[in-house]
N, C-alpha and C positions, 0 to 999 in steps of 0.2 A: 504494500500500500504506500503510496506516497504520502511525504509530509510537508506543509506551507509552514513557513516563517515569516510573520509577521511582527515587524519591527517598528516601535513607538516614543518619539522622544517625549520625555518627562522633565523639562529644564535638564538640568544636568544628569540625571537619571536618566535608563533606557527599557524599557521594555518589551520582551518580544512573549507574542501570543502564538502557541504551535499547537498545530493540529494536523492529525494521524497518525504515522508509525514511528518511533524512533528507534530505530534498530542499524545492523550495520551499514545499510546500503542508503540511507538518509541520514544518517549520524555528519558525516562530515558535512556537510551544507549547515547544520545548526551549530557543529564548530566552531566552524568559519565567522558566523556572527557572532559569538559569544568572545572569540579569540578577540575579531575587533573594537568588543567592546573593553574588556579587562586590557588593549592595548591604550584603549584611551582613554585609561583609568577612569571610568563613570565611577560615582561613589557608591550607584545604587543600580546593580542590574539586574531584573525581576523575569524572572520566567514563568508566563501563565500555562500551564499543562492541563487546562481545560478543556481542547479539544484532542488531547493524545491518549488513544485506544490502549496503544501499547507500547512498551519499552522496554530493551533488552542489556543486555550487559555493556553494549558501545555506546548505546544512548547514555548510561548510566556514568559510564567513564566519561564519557565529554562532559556530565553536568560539573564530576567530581574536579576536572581538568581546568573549568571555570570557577567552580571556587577554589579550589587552590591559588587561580591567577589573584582570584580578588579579595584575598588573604594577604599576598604579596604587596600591597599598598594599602591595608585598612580598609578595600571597598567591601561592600556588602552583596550576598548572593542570595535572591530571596526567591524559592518557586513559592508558587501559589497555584488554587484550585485543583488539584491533583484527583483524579479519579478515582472511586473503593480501587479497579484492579492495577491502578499505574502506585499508588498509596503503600497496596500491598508487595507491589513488588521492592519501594523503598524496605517496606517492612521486614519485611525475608531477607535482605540486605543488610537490615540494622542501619539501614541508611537516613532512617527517620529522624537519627538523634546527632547527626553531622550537618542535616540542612538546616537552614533557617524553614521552615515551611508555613505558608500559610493559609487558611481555610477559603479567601475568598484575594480578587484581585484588589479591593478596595482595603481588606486587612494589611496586604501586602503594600499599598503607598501609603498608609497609616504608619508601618512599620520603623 
């Protein structure tokens, strides 16, 4: 399944909203924007996974590869909206308690 990335500037903050699959064969396309944002040190770059079915271990590594970047300067890496089975598979991962995560897009510029 293909996945769209949809990128939203927030003042200095970025946000991008994705939807479909994130697995290996789309993973690098949401890299690619995530790398350019932790290149331009945003303070605050929010990933809404609201419309993402599914995600696999490459998806998972890119998220962990952007926050690492934006650990690297004090930025902040915040998903938001996470589906029960995208949620669950942080879960199973123990990945739940490394992200910032948040329940809704609006918790998430709250944040």
């Amino acid at each position: 399944m293909a996945m769209k990335v949809t990128r939203e500037e927030i003042g200095k903050d970025v946000l991008f909203a994705v939807e479909g699959s994130v697995d290996i064969a789309t993973s690098p396309e949401l890299r690619g924007e995530l790398r350019l944002a932790v290149e331009q040190k945003r303070p605050r770059i929010i990933v809404d996974l609201a419309g993402v079915t599914f995600v696999d271990s490459s998806g998972l590594a890119t998220l962990i590869e952007a926050l690492q970047g934006t650990g690297r300067y004090d930025g902040k890496l915040v998903l938001c909206a996470l589906g029960s089975t995208v949620l669950g598979v942080f879960q199973l991962a123990n990945l739940d308690n490394i992200f910032k995560i948040a329940a809704s897009r609006e918790e998430a510029l709250a944040s």
